[in-house]
Structure formats: C-alpha cells, structure tokens
N, CA, C and O atoms as CSV, one atom per row, in Angstrom:
chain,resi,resn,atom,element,x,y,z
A,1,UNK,N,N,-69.374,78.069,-16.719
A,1,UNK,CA,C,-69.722,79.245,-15.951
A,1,UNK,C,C,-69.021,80.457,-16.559
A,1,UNK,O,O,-67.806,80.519,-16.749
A,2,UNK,N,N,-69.810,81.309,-16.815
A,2,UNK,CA,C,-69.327,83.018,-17.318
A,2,UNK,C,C,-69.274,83.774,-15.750
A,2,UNK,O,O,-70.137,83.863,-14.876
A,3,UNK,N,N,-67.731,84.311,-15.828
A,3,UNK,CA,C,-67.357,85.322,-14.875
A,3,UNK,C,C,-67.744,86.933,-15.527
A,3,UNK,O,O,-67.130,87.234,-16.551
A,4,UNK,N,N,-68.375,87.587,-15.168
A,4,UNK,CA,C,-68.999,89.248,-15.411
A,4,UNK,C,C,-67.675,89.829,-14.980
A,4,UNK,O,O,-67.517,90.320,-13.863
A,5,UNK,N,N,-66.490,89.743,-16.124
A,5,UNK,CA,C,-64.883,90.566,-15.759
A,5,UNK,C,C,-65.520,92.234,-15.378
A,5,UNK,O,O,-65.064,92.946,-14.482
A,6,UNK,N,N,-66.560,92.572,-16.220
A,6,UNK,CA,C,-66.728,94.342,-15.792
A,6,UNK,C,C,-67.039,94.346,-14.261
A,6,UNK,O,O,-67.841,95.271,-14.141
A,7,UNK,N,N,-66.868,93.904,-13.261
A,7,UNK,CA,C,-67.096,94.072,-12.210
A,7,UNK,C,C,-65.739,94.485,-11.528
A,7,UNK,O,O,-65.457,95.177,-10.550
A,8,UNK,N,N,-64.773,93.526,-12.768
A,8,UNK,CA,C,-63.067,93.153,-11.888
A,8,UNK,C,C,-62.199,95.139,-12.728
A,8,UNK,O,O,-61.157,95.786,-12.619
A,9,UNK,N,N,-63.261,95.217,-13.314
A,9,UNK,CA,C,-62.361,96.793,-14.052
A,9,UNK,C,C,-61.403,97.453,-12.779
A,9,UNK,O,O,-61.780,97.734,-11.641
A,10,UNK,N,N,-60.134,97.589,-13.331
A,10,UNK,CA,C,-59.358,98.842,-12.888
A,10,UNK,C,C,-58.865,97.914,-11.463
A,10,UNK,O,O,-58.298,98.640,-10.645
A,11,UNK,N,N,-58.985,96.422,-11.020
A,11,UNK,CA,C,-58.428,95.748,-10.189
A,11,UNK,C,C,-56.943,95.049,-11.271
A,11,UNK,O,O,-57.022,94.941,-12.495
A,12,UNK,N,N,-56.009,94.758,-10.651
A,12,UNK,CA,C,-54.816,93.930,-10.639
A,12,UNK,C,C,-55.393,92.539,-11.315
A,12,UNK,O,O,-56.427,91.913,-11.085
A,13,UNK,N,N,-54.298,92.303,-12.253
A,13,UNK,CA,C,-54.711,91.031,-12.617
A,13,UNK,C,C,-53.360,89.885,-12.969
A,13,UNK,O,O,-52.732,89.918,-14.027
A,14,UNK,N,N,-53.074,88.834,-11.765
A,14,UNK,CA,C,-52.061,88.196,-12.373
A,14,UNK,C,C,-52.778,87.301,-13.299
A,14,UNK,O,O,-53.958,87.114,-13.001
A,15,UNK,N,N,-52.414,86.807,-14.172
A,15,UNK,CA,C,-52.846,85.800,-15.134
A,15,UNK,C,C,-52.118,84.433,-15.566
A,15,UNK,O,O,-51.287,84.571,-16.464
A,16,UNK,N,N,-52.248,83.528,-15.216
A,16,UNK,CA,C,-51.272,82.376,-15.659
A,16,UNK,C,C,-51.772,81.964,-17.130
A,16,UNK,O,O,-52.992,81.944,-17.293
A,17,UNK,N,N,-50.969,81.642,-18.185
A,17,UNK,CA,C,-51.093,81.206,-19.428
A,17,UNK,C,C,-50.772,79.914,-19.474
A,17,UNK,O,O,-49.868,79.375,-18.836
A,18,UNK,N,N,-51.746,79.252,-20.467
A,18,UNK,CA,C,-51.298,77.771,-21.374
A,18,UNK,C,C,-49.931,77.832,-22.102
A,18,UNK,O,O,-49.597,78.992,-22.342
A,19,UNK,N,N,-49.383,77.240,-22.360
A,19,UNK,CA,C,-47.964,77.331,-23.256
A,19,UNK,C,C,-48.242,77.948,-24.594
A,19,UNK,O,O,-48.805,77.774,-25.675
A,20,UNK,N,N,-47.145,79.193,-23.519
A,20,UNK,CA,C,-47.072,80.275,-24.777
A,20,UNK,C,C,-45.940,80.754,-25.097
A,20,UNK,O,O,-45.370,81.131,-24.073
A,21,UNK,N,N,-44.877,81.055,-26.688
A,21,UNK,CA,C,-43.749,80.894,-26.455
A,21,UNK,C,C,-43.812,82.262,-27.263
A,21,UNK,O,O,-44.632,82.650,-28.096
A,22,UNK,N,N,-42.178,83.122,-26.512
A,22,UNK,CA,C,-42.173,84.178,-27.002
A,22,UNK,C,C,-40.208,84.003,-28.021
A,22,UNK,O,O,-39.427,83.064,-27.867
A,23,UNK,N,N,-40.051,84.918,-28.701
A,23,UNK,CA,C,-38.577,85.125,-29.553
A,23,UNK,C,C,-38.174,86.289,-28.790
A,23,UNK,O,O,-38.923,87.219,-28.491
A,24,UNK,N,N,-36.669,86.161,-28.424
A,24,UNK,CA,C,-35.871,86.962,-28.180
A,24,UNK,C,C,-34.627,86.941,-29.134
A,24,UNK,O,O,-34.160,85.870,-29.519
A,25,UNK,N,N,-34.195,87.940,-29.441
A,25,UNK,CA,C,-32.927,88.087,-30.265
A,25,UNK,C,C,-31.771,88.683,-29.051
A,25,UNK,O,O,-32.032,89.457,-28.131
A,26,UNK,N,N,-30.762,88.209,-29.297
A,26,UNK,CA,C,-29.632,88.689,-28.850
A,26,UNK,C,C,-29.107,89.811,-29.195
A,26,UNK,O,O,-28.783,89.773,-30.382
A,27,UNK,N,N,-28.830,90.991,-28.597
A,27,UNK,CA,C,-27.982,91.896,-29.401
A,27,UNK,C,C,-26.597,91.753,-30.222
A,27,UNK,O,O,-26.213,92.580,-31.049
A,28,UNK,N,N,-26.064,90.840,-29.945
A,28,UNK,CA,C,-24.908,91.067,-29.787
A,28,UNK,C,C,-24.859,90.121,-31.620
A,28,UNK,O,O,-23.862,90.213,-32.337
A,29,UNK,N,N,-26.351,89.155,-32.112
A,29,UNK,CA,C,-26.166,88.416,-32.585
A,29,UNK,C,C,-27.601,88.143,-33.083
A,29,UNK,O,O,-28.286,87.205,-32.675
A,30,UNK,N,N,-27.947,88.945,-33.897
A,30,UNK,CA,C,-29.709,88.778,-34.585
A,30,UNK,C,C,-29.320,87.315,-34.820
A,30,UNK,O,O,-30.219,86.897,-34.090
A,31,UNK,N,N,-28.785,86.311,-35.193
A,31,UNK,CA,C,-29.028,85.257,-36.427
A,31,UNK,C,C,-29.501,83.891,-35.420
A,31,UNK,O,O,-30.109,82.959,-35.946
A,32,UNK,N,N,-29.130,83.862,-33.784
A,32,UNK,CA,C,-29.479,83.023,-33.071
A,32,UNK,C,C,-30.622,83.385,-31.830
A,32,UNK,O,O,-30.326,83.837,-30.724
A,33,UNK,N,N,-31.851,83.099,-32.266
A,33,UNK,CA,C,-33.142,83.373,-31.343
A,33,UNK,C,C,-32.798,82.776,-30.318
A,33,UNK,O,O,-31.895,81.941,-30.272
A,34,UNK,N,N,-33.799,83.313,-28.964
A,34,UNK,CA,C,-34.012,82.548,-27.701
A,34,UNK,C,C,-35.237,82.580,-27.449
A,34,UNK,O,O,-35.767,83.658,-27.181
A,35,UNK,N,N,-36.266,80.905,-27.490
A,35,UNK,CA,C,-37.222,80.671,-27.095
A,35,UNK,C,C,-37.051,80.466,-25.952
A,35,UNK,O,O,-36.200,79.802,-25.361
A,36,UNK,N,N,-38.737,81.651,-25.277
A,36,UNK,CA,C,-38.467,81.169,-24.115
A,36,UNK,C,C,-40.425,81.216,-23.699
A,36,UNK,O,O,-41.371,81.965,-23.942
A,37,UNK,N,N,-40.265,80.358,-23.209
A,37,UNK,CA,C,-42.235,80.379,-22.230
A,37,UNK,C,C,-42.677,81.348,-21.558
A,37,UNK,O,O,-42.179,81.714,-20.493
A,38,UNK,N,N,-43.915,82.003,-22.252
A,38,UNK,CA,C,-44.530,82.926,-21.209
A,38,UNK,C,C,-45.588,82.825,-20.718
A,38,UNK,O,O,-46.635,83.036,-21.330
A,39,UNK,N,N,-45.512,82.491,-19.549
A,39,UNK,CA,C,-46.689,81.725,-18.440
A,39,UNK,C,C,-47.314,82.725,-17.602
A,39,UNK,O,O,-48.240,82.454,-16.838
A,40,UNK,N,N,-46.732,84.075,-17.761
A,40,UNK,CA,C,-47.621,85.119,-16.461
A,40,UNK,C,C,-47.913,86.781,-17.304
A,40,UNK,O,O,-47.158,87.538,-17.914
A,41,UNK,N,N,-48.766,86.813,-17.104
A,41,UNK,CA,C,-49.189,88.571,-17.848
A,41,UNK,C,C,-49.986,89.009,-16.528
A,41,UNK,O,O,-50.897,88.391,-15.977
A,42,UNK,N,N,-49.417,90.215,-16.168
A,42,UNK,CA,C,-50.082,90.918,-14.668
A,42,UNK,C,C,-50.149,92.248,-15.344
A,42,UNK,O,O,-49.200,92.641,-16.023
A,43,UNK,N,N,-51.406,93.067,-15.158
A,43,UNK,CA,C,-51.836,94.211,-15.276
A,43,UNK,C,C,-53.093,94.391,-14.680
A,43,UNK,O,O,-53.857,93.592,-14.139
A,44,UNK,N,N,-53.172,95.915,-14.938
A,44,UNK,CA,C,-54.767,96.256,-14.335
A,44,UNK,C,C,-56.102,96.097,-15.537
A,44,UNK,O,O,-56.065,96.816,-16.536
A,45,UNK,N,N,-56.880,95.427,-15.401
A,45,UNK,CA,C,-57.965,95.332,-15.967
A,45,UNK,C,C,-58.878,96.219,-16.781
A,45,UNK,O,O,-60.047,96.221,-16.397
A,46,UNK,N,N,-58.520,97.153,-18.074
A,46,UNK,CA,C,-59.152,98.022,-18.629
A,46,UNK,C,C,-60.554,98.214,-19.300
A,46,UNK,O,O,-61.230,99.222,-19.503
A,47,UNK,N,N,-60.800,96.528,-19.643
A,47,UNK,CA,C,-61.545,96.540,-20.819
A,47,UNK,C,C,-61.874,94.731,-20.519
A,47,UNK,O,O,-61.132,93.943,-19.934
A,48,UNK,N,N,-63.450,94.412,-21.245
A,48,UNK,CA,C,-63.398,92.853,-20.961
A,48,UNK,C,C,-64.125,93.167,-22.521
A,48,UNK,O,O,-64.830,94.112,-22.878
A,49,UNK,N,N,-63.667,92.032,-23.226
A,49,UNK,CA,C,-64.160,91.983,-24.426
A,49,UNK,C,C,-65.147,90.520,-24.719
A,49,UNK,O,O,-65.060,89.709,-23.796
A,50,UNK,N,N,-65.929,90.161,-25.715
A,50,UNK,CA,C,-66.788,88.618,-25.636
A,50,UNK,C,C,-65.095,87.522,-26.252
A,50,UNK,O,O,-65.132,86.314,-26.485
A,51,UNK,N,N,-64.122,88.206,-26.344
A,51,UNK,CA,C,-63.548,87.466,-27.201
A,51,UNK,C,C,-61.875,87.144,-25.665
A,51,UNK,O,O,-61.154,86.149,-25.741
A,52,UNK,N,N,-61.727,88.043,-24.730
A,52,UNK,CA,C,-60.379,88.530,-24.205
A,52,UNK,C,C,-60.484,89.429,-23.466
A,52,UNK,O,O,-61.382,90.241,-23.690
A,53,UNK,N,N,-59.675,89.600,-22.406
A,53,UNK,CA,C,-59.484,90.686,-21.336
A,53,UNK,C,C,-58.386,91.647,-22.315
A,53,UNK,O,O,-57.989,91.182,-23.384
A,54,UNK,N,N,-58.062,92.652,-21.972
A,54,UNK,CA,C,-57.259,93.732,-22.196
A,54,UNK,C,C,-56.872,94.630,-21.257
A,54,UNK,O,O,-57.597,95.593,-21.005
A,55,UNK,N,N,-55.384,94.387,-20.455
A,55,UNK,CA,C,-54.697,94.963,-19.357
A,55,UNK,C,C,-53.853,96.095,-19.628
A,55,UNK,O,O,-53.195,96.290,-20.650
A,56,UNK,N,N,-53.901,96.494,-19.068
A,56,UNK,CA,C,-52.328,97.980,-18.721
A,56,UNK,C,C,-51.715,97.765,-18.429
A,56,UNK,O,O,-52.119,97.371,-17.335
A,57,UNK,N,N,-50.436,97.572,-18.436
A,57,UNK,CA,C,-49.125,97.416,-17.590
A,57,UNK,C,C,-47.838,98.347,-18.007
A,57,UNK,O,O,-47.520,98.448,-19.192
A,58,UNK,N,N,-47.122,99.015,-16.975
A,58,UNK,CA,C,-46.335,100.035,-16.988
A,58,UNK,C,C,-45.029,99.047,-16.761
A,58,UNK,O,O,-44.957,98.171,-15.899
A,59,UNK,N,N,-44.021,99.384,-17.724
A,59,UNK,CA,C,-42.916,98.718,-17.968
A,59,UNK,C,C,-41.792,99.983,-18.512
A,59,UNK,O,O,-42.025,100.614,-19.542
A,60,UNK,N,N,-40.600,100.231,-17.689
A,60,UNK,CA,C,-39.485,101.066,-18.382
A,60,UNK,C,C,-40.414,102.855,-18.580
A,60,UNK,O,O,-40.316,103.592,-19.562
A,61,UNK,N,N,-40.832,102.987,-17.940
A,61,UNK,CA,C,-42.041,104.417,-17.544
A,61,UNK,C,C,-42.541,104.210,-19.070
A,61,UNK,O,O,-42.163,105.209,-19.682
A,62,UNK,N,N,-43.130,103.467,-19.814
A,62,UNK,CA,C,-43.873,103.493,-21.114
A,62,UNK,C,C,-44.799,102.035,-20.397
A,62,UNK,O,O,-44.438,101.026,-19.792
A,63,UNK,N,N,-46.656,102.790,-21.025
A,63,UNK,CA,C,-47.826,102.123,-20.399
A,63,UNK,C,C,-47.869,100.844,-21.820
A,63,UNK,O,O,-47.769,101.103,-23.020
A,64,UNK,N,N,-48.031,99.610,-21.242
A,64,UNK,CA,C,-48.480,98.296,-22.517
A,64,UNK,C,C,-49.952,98.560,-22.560
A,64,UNK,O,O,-50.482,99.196,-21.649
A,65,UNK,N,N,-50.558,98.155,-23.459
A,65,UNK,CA,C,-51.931,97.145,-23.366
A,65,UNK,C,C,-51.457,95.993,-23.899
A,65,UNK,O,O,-50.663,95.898,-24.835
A,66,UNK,N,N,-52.175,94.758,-23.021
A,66,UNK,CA,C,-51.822,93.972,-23.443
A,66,UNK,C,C,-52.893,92.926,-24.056
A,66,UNK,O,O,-53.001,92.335,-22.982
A,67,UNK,N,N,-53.643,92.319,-24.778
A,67,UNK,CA,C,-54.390,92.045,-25.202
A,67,UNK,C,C,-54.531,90.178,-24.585
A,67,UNK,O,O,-53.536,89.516,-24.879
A,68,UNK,N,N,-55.616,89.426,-23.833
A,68,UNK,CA,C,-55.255,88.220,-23.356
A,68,UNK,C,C,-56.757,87.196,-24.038
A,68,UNK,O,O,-57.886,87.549,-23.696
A,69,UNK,N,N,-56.652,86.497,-24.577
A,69,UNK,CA,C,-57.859,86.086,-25.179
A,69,UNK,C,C,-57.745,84.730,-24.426
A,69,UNK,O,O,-56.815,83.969,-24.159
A,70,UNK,N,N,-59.229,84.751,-24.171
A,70,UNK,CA,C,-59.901,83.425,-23.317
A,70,UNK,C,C,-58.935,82.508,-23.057
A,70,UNK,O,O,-58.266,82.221,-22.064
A,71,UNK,N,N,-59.042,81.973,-24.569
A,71,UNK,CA,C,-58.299,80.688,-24.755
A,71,UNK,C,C,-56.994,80.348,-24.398
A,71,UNK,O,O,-56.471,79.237,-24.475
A,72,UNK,N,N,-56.441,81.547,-23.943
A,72,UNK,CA,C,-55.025,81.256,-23.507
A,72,UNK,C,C,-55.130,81.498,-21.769
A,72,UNK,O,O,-54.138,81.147,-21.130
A,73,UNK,N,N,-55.876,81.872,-21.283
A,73,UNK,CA,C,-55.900,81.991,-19.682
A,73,UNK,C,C,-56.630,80.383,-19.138
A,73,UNK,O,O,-57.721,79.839,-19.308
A,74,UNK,N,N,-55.022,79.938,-18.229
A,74,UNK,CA,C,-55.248,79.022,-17.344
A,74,UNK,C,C,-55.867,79.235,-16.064
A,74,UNK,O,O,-56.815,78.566,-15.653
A,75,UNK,N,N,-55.145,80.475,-15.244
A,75,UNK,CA,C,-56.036,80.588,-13.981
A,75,UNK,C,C,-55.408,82.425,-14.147
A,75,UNK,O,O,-54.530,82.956,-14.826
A,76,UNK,N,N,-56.500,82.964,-13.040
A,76,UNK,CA,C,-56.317,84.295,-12.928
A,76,UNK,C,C,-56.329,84.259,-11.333
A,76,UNK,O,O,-56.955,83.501,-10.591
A,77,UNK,N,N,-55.327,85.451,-10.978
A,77,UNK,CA,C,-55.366,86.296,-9.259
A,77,UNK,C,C,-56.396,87.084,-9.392
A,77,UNK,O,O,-57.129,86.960,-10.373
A,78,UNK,N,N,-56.618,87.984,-8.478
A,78,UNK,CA,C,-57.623,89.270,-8.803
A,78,UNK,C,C,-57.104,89.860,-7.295
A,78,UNK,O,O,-57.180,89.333,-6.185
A,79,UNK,N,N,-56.544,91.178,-7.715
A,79,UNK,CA,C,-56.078,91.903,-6.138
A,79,UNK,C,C,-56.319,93.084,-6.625
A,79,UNK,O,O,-56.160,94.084,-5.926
C-alpha cells in the first residue's frame, strides 16, 4: 500500500527508524568515537519525494532538513 505523504505536508512527523547508527566525538578527545543508535527523527513534513520524506526541524535556533528515505522508516506518528 502507497500512503499520498502530500496530503501529510506541513503536519508533525515523529518517525521511528530501523537500526541506524550515528559517530560522536568527544571534545575533550577526537581519537575515541561514541556509537550510538538513532531510532527517532521528528519534524514537520516539507517535501515527499518517490525516493524519501524530507523534514524541518529547529534545533539550537538554526532550522535542519533532514532527509528520511523509505527504507529506513519503521513506523511514523502524524500530529
């Protein structure tokens, strides 16, 4: 089943992800990374592409896009 996302434009979107792992560096200490899982991307709905959604999210008063392709969305909210 195909969901028509241009309907969901400019609504809230929590998003749960498949295992997805992100790198953090330490300040204090570039030479030892911290993997860690990122399971949730929440923004507002800008754009639906044939390939991925593409969200907004305001973090530290600077706006993300964040780019979410199919294949990595397990389940979605919609508020």
């Amino acid at each position: 089943m195909k969901i028509n996302w241009q309907e969901f434009i400019g609504r809230v979107l929590n998003i749960t992800l498949f295992e997805n792992y992100g790198v953090v560096y330490n300040q204090k200490d570039d030479v030892s990374p911290a993997f860690y899982e990122i399971v949730f991307k929440t923004g507002k709905l800008t754009q639906a592409f044939d390939d991925g959604l593409l969200l907004e999210s305001k973090r530290d008063e600077q706006i993300y896009k964040i780019f979410v392709p199919y294949a990595s969305i397990k389940c979605v909210e919609i508020f």
